[in-house]
C-alpha positions, 0 to 999 in steps of 0.5 A: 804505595805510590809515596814509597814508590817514587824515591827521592833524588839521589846520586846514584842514577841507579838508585834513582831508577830503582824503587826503595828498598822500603817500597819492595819491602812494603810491596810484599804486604799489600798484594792482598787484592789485586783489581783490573779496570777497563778504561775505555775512553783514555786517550792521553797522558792527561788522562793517565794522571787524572785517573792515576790520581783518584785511584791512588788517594783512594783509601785502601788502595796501595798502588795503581797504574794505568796501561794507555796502550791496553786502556787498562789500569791495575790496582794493588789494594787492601782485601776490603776495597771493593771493585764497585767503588773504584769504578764509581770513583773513576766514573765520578771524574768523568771516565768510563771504568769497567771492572775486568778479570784480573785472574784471566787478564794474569792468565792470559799475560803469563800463559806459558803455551804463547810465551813457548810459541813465540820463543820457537818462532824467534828461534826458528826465524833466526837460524832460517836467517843465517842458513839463508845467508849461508846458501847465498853462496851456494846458489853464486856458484860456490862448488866442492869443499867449498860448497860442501863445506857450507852445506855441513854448517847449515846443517849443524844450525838447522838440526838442533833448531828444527828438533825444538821449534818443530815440537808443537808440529811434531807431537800433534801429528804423533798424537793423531796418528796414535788415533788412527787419523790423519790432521793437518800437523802429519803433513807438515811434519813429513814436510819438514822431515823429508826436507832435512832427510833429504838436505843430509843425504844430498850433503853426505854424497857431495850433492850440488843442493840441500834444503836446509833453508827450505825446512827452516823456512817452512818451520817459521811460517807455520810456526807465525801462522798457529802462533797468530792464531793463538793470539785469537784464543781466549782462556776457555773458561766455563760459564757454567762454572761461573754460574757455580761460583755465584752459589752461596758458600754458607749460611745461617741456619736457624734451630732452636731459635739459635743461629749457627753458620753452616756450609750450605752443603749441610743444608736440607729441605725444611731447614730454616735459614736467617738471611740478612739485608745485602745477602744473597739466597743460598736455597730455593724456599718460601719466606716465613718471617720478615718483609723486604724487596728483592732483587731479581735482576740476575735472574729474571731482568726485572727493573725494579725490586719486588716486594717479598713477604710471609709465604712468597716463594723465593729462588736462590741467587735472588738478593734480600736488599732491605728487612731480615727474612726467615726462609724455609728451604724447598730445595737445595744444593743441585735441586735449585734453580740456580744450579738448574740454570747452571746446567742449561748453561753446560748443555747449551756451551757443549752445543756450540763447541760441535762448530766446525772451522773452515780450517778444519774443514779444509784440513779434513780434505787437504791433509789426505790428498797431500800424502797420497799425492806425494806417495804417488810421486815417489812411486811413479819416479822410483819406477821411472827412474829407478833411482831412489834419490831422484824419487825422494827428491821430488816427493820432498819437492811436492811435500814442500810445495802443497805444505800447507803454510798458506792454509795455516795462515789463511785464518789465524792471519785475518782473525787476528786482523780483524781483533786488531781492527774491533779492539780498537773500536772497543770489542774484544775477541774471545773465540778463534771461530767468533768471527766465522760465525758471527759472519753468519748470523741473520737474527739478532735477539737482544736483552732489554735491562742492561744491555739495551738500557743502563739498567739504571732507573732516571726520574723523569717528572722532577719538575712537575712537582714543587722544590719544596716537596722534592726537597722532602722526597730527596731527604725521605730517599736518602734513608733507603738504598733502594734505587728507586730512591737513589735516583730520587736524590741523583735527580735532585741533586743534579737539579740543585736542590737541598734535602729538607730536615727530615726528624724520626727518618725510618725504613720499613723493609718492603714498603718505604720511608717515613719520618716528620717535617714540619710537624707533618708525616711524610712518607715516601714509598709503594702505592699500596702503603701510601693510598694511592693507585699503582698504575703500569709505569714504574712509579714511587709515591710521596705524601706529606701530611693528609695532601695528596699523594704525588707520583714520582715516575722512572724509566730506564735510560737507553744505553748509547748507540742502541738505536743505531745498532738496531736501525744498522743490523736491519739494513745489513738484513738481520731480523731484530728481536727482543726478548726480556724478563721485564714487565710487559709495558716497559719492554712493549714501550722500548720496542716502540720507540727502537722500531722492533716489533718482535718483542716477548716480555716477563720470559724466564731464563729457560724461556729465552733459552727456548726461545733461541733454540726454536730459532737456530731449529728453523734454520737462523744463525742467531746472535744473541746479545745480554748481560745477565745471569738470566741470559747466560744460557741463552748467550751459550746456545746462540750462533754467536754471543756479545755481552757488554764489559758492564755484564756479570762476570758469567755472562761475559765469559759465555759469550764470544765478544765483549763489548769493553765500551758503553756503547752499542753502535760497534755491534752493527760494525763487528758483523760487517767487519765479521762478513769482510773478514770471512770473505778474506779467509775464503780469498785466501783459501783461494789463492792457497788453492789456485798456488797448489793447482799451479805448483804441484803439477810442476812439482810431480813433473820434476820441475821443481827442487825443493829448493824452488818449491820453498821460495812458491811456498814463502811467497804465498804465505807473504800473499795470504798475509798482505790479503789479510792486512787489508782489513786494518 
């Protein structure tokens, strides 16, 4: 759509602004998929361009935008351009690209409970602003008509705007007091009311003061204060959910040697089911027909694809990458193991949301003690003085002066300051009490496939073989889509080299490729089916003719920053620990050479999950750090949770931080910055509480008019807010 969207020269400055009309028109018809990509490493308009550019000659792709300020690039396409493709493309130029949700990236842009806050804030400022204006004149000196006159127009400017801007407050404490409890909204809103009660009651008797600006002002910075931390919230989707969503919605049922596609909710145990190469496993089962290799990465984090023939058991979700199998169903439907794990994940999810804030703990405490002691004043002053004006006056005053602004901003303010400062070092923030506990983490337990690693397997021993037969085995591999054998031919191709002219080129599922050279057969697959010795290491093996077979040998890449995160989060004096689904030798072999000695190797999900649960039962704050589906539960059960941008989507949404780069090293960052910023919230509860000790005596003597009480309660609002600065 980018041709059409960019209209000739015209006449008509207007014209020239606005997309044609051909454009709006063909708009309409391709809004079939839309795509979101995380561009972590733009940095210029150059980069803009660049991107901008292979996005939009892609094929399929109708139109593509890309955001700097956001490092994020839109994409409007046909239903059959795949996400995959588009980050390859992009990758290819020579930017990292990851894909991201661009339903909750939607969700989130037009959520109606921010926009609504925001809006209620604005109002709220403006009219504080021009009630402020308005008493300026009081406090010269203005008096009588006069006075009395501008006490009447602040009053109609603050009624209407305290009716709609304090309704977030206002509904919240009602629904707690419906419950027979008390929350941090009762005060606030008492507050507020006996402001605004006691500011027209002043006015109709003529009285020398009113509080409207007081009400206004308080009103806004509780009102800035939930809306900051609003803006620390993510969308709170389940990653239990997400883990339902990758069950296989249909199948192809085998009977009578027919095949028909069903639901899989019709499926039973003992049905037969025809699975073809690229599909996914919608049962439990064990194969009764076919060959092939699996890939278990989701599941387990097993580098390579296993080798899957007649009578081996096979799990649903686990992908059939290469022959036609015939599976017989052992479990279905809720009995699966996918839908087990997806079970864990909700047990392990419910856990964690039992975390109790510092806010809360500060509101279970502060919201009682500020009713009590403004009852107590009204009490003691109606007694004293028998005046029941001067009484609310000064229970006004101390409601004002104790009203939790300061402790409303106390959070939100730095949590939000210190998102600012971890998204621009490429984390992105989901939870408000992310920060709270990361903070408190003192073991951090990492995957290996993935997250420490690319989880994409390099061919380490190109060079130890001639050209010639390398050249052969680039050939042989570019028949199969195994990853092996694509890393055969990245390597290969990165080296220079040619593929040779290979004839008969054919695959047999499970084992390898085959075909003839120069009169010779060449093969290029498993140990067993070439003749040679498999060994430890992750190998594919290569025979031309009757020579000798030759070892091709792979190792997964470490992904960047991985050694300084470990060596960083050990200095702070965290506990190191990996825990992977892979083969023994290769996570032994990774544990050496980033210096963890805690490792556990070939663990299944639920083994991870227990892993984490037996640490957090002795007593540890447990970060834990993943990318797949095989670790969702464990991401779940953790302290605290951080998967790369580059994680299945369920993995991503179960933890609490997404790193949006490819590398590592910020992890080491947020935990400090996680620690700074814990240290300002309690600063600030500090300052919040130092000002009640100050003010509230004053307050209950007398001293203070709600008007004074307002302006100690804005100035320590403006004080929690620049504590909260100091973590840019």
């Amino acid at each position: 759509m980018t041709a059409p969207m960019r209209p000739g020269i015209s006449a008509c400055p207007a014209c020239s602004a606005a997309p044609a009309a051909q454009a709006l028109a063909h708009q309409d018809t391709v809004l079939d998929a839309r795509i979101a990509l995380s561009l972590p490493t733009i940095h210029c308009a150059a980069c803009i361009s660049a991107v901008e550019d292979v996005l939009n000659a892609y094929p399929g792709v109708h139109n593509a935008r890309v955001n700097l300020t956001m490092k994020r690039a839109s994409i409007e396409a046909s239903p059959d351009v795949m996400p995959d493709a588009l980050v390859r493309a992009v990758r290819a130029i020579g930017y990292e690209a990851h894909e991201l949700d661009a339903g909750t990236l939607s969700a989130t842009t037009t959520d109606k409970a921010g926009r609504d806050l925001l809006m209620r804030l604005a109002v709220a400022g403006f009219a504080a602003m021009n009630v402020m204006l308005l008493s300026v004149s009081v406090w010269s000196g203005a008096a009588d008509a006069t006075r009395d006159m501008f006490h009447w127009i602040s009053a109609l400017i603050t009624m209407p705007v305290i009716v709609f801007s304090g309704q977030p407050f206002y509904r919240n404490a009602w629904a707690a007091l419906r419950h027979g409890r008390l929350n941090m909204d009762v005060p606030i809103t008492l507050a507020i009311l006996l402001a605004v009660i006691t500011s027209l009651w002043e006015t109709s008797l003529s009285g020398a003061h009113a509080y409207f600006d007081a009400a206004l002002a308080l009103t806004f910075f509780l009102l800035a204060g939930r809306y900051l931390d609003y803006r620390t919230r993510a969308i709170a989707r389940s990653a239990a959910e997400e883990l339902a969503a990758l069950e296989v919605p249909r199948a192809f049922l085998l009977k009578d040697g027919q095949e028909t596609q069903v639901p899989v909710a019709q499926l039973a145990v003992g049905d037969l089911i025809r699975l073809r190469p690229g599909g996914r496993l919608p049962v439990d089962g064990v194969i009764v027909d076919g060959q092939t290799e699996l890939d278990r990465a989701m599941l387990t984090g097993e580098t390579v694809p296993v080798f899957a023939g007649p009578g081996q058991a096979v799990s649903a979700g686990e992908v059939n990458l290469t022959g036609v199998l015939t599976v017989r169903a052992t479990a279905v439907g809720q009995d699966t193991s996918l839908h087990r794990m997806a079970d864990l994940v909700a047990i392990a999810e419910s856990g964690r949301s039992r975390y109790t804030s510092l806010a809360d703990q500060a509101a279970k405490l502060y919201a009682p003690g500020v009713h009590i002691l403004s009852g107590l004043s009204f009490v003691g002053w109606y007694f004293y003085t028998w005046d029941v004006r001067t009484a609310l006056n000064i229970a006004a005053a101390v409601l004002i002066i104790t009203c939790p602004c300061a402790l409303g901003l106390a959070v939100p303010a730095v949590t939000t300051a210190a998102s600012g400062r971890l998204f621009r070092r490429g984390m992105l923030i989901k939870d408000a009490t992310a920060l709270e506990r990361l903070a408190q983490i003192d073991t951090v337990v990492f995957d290996k496939t993935g997250t420490l690693t690319q989880g994409t397997p390099v061919l380490t021993n190109l060079h130890n073989h001639p050209p010639q037969a390398m050249a052969v085995a680039m050939a042989l591999a570019a028949g199969s889509a195994h990853p092996l054998s694509q890393a055969i031919v990245r390597a290969g191709a990165a080296a220079g080299l040619e593929p040779a002219q290979i004839s008969a080129l054919q695959e047999r599922p499970g084992y390898g490729t085959m075909g003839q050279w120069q009169g010779q057969t060449v093969r290029l697959g498993r140990a067993a089916w070439i003749g040679a010795q498999a060994g430890a290491q992750t190998s594919a093996w290569l025979q031309i003719g009757t020579g000798a077979p030759l070892q091709l040998t792979f190792a997964d890449t470490l992904r960047a920053g991985a050694a300084q995160a470990v060596a960083e989060l050990k200095q702070q004096g965290c506990n190191v620990i990996m825990i992977s689904g892979d083969a023994a030798p290769a996570v032994a072999a990774l544990a050496a050479e980033l210096g963890i000695p805690d490792w556990h190797a070939e663990a299944l999900p639920a083994e991870k999950l227990a892993r984490i649960e037996a640490l957090s039962a002795a007593g540890h704050k447990v970060l834990m750090v993943g990318d797949g589906l095989n670790d969702t539960a464990a991401l779940s059960a953790a302290h605290a949770s951080i998967s790369p941008a580059s994680a299945l989507d369920a993995a991503r949404v179960a933890s609490d931080i997404v790193l949006l780069g490819g590398d590592l090293a910020p992890i080491a960052q947020a935990v400090q910055t996680a620690r700074a910023a814990t240290r300002r919230i309690r600063e600030n509860f500090t300052v919040a509480t130092v000002y009640n000790i100050v003010a509230v005596p004053l307050a209950v003597a007398g001293l203070c008019s709600p008007l004074i009480a307002a302006l100690a309660m804005s100035l320590s609002s403006i004080t929690v807010s620049l504590n909260a600065l100091r973590l840019r």
